[in-house]
C-alpha positions as CSV (number, residue, x, y, z in Angstrom):
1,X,82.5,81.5,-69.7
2,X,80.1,78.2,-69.5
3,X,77.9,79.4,-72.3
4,X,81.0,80.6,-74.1
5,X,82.6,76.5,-74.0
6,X,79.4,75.0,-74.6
7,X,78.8,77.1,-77.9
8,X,82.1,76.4,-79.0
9,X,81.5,72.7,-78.2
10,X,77.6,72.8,-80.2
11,X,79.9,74.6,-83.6
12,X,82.9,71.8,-83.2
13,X,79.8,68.9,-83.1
14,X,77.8,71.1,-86.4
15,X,80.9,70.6,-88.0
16,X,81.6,67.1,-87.8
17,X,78.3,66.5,-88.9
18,X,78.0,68.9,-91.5
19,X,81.2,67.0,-92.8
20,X,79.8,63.3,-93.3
21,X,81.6,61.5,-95.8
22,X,80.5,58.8,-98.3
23,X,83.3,56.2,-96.6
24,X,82.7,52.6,-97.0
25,X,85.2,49.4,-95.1
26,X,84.8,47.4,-92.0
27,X,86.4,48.1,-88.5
28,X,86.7,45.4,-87.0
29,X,86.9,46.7,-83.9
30,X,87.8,44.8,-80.1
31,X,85.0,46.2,-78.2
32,X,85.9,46.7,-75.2
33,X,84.3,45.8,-71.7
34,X,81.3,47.6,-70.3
35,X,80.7,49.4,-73.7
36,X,77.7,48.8,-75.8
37,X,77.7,48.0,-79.2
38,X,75.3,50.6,-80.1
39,X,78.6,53.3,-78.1
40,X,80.8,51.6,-80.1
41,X,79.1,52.1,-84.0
42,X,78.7,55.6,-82.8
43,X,82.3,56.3,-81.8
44,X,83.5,55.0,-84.9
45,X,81.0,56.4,-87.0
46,X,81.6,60.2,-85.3
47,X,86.2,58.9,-85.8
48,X,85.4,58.2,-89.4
49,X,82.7,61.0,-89.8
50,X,80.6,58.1,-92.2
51,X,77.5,58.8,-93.4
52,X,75.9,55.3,-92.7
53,X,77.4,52.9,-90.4
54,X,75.8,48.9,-88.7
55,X,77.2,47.0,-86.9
56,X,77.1,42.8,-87.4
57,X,75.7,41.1,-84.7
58,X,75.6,42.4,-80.6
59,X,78.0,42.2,-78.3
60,X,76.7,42.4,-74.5
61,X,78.0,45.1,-72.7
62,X,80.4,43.0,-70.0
63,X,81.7,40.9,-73.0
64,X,85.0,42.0,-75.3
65,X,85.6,40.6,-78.8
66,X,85.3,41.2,-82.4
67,X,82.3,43.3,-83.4
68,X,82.7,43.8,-86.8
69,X,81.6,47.3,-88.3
70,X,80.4,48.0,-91.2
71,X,80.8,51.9,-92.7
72,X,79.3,52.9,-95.9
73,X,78.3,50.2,-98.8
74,X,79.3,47.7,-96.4
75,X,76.5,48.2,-94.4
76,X,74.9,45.9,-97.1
77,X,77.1,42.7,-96.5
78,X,76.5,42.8,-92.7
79,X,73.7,39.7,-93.4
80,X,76.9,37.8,-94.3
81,X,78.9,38.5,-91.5
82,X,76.5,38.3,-89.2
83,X,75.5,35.0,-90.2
84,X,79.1,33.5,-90.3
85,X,80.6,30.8,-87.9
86,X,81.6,32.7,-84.1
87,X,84.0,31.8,-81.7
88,X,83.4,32.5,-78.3
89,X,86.3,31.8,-75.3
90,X,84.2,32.3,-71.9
91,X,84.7,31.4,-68.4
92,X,81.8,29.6,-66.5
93,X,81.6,30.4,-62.6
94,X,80.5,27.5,-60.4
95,X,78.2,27.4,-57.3
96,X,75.4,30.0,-58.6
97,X,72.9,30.7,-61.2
98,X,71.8,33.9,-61.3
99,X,68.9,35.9,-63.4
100,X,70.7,36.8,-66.6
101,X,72.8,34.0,-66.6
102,X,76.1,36.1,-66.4
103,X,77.5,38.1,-63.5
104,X,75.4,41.3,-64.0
105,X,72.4,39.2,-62.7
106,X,71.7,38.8,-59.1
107,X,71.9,35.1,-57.8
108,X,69.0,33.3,-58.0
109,X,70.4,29.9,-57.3
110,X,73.6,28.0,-55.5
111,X,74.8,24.9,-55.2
112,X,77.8,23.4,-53.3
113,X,78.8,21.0,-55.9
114,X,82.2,22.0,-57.8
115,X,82.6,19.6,-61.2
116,X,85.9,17.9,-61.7
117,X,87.6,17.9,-65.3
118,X,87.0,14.4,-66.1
119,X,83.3,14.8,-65.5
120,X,82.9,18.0,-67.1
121,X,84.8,16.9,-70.6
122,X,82.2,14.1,-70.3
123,X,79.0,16.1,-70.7
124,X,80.8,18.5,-73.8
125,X,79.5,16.0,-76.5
126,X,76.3,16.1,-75.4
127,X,77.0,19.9,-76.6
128,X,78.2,19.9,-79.9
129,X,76.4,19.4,-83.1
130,X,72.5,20.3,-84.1
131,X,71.1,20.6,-80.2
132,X,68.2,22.4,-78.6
133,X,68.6,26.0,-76.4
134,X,66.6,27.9,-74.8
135,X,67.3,31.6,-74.4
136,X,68.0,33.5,-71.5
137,X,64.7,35.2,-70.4
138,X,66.9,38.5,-70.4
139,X,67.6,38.9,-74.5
140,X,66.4,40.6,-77.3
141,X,64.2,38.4,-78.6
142,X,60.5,39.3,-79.0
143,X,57.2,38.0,-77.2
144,X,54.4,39.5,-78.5
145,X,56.3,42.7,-79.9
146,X,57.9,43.4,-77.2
147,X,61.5,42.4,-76.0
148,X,62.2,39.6,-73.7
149,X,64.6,41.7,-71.4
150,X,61.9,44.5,-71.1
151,X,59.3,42.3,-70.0
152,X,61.9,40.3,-67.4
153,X,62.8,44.2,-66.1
154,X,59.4,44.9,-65.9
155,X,58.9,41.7,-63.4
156,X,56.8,39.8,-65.4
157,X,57.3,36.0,-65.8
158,X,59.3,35.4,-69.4
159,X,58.9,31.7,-71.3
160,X,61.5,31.5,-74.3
161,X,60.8,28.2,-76.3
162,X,64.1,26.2,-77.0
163,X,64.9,26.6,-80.1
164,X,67.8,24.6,-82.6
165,X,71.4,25.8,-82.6
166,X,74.1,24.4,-84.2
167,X,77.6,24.1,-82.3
168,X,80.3,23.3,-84.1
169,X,83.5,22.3,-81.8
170,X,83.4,22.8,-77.7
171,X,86.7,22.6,-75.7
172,X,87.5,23.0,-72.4
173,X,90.8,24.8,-72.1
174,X,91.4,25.7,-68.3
175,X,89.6,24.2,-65.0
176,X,89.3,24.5,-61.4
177,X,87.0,24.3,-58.8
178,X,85.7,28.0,-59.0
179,X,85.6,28.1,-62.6
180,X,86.4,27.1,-66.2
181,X,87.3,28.4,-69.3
182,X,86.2,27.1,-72.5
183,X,85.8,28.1,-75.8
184,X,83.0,27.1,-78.7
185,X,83.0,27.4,-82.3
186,X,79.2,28.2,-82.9
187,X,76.3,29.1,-85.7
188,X,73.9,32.1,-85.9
189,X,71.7,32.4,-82.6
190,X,73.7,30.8,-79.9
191,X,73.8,31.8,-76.4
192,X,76.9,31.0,-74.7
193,X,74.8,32.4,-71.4
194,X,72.6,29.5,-71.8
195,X,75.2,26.9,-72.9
196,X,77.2,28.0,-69.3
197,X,73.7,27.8,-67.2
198,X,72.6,24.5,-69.4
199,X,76.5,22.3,-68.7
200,X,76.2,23.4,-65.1
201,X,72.7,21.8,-64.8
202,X,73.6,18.8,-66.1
203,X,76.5,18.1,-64.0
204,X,74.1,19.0,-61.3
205,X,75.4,22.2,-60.1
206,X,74.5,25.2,-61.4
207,X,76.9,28.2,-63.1
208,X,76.9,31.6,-64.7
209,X,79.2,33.1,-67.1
210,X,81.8,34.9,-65.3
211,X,83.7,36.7,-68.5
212,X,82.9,36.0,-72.5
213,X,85.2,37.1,-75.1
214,X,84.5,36.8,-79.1
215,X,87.6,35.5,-80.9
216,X,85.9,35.5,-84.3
217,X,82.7,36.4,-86.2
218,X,83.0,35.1,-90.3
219,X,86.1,36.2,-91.9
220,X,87.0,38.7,-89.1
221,X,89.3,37.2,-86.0
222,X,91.4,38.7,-82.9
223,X,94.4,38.8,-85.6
224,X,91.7,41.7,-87.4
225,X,91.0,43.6,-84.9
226,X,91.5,47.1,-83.9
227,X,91.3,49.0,-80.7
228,X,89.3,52.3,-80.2
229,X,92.4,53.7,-78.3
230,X,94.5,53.1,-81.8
231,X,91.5,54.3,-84.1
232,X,91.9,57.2,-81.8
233,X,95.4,57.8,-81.7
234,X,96.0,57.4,-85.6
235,X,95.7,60.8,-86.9
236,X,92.7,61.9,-88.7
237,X,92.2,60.9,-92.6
238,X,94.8,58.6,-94.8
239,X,96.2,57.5,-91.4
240,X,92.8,56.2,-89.6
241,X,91.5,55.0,-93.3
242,X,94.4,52.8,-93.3
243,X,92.9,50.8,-90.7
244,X,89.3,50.1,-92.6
245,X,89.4,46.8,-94.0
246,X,87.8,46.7,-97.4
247,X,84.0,46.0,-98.0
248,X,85.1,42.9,-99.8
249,X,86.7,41.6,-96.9
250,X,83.2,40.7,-95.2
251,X,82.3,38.2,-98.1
252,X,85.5,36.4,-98.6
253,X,83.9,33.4,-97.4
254,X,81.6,33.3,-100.0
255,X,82.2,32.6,-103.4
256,X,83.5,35.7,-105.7
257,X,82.6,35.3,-109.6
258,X,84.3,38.4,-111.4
259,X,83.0,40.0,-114.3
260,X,83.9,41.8,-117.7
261,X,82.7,45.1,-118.3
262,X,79.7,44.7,-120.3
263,X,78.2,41.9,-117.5
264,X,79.3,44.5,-114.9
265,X,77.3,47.4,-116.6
266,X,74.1,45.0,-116.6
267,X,74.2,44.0,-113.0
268,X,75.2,47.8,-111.4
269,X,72.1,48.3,-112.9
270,X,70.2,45.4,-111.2
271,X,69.9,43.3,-113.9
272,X,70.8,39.4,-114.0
273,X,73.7,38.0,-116.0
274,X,74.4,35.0,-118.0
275,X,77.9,33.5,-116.5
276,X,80.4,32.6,-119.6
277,X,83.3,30.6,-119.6
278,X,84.5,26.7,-118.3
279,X,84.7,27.2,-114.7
280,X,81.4,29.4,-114.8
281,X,79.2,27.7,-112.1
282,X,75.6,26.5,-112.7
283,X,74.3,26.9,-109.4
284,X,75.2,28.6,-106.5
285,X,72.9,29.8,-103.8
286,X,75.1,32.8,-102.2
287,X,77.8,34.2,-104.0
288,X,79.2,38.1,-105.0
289,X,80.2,39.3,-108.3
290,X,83.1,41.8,-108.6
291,X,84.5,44.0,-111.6
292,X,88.6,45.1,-111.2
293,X,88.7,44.0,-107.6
294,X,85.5,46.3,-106.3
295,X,81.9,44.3,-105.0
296,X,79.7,44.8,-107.5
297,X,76.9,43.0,-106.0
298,X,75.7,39.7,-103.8
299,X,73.1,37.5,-105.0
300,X,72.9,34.0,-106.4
301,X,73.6,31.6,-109.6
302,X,70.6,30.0,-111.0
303,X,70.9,27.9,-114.2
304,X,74.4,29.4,-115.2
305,X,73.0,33.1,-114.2
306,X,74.0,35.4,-111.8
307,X,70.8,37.4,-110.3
308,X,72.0,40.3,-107.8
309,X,69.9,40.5,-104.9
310,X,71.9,43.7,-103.1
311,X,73.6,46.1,-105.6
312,X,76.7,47.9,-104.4
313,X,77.7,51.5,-105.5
């Protein structure tokens, strides 16, 4: 009877794949807690049965928040979203530092000193603007080819050189002695781990993040977002491609320069474009072109012409 179900299980899995689709669009999907993002791309890739699917930019596994991602042709915008303005909303626990700078680390360090509001909205500016972080020993980055959390596993001693971030807006929005929430509007390659462990230092305590959320990541926000339970739930086909968002929708904060059909022809075949017309721009160094409302490609305006750097089918 086993071998009978797990048969019947290997033929059901055959023909999913067997059944890939050419689909393209963005999920923006609300990971949820104690899921990877690597779990999530590969549930929504096996819901949608895609062909190609990527996701923009990792979630950790005890955080929740917007990971957008991408199925299809959109796969090829994902440099854009990924490097697009993130809001994080994320609690920092006082008293203890532990080794990953969250609460999946063991403690490593405690302190009796609790901050009170007043002080703690007086360090924030120090903060904000172009500053300089340094990583948490367990991330992804690379030392010598091999990733910083493997090498921290592994017990061997891990030096990550600060490096700049840019931080755009930091506000404290709840407070008490145990912990506080706050939420920061950042650039590519912060780590809200280290921003928790660094404010604790300097109010001469020390802290950990207790719970991190992501509220936005480029275009995509909360409002966006979509559960796995309701990509789940809708039923298979027109229903569940109802909730893809289109591959446009991951470059709408860059400029769009749409195209007639000759210029279109020329540049689906890779070729650059002269731009005509008043309000055609000169220079522009990120931009997509677009013919009757579909991404045609992304590249840049040099000298009043477009050259596509990543053609879309």
């Amino acid at each position: 009877m086993m071998a009978m179900t797990a048969t019947k299980t290997e033929r059901v899995t055959e023909q999913k794949k067997s059944r890939k689709r050419p689909i393209s669009g963005w999920v923006v999907l609300n990971k949820p807690y104690d899921f990877t993002s690597t779990q999530a791309v590969g549930k929504v890739r096996w819901l949608f049965s895609a062909l190609k699917a990527g996701h923009a930019g990792t979630l950790d596994p005890l955080a929740t928040g917007i990971l957008p991602i991408a199925l299809g042709e959109a796969t090829k915008a994902v440099p854009q979203v990924q490097d697009g303005t993130k809001v994080y909303r994320f609690s920092v626990v006082w008293g203890a530092a532990t080794t990953t700078d969250d609460r999946e680390g063991e403690v490593i360090a405690t302190s009796d000193m609790r901050p009170e509001r007043a002080a703690l909205e007086a360090v924030l500016p120090q903060f904000t603007g172009l500053i300089m972080q340094r990583p948490p020993i367990y991330s992804a980055l690379k030392i010598d080819g091999e990733r910083a959390y493997d090498l921290a596993r592994a017990g061997e001693a891990v030096e990550l050189a600060p490096r700049p971030i840019e931080i755009d807006a930091l506000e404290l929005i709840e407070h008490s002695a145990e912990a506080s929430t706050l939420e920061v509007t950042c650039g590519k390659g912060t780590y809200v781990r280290s921003l928790a462990r660094d404010i604790a230092e300097v109010l001469g305590t020390r802290g950990h993040v207790g719970s991190l959320h992501r509220a936005a990541v480029g275009p995509f926000s909360d409002q966006d977002a979509v559960t796995i339970e309701a990509l789940e739930a809708a039923e298979e086909g027109a229903a569940r491609d109802a909730l893809l968002a289109p591959v446009a929708a991951g470059l709408a904060e860059l400029p769009e320069i749409r195209l007639d059909a000759g210029q279109a022809g020329a540049v689906g075949n890779g070729n650059p474009v002269l731009l005509t017309g008043a309000a055609a721009p000169a220079q522009l160094d990120e931009c997509w072109v677009s013919f009757k409302g579909k991404v045609l490609a992304t590249g840049s305006v040099e000298f009043g012409q477009f050259k596509p750097k990543r053609v879309f089918n």
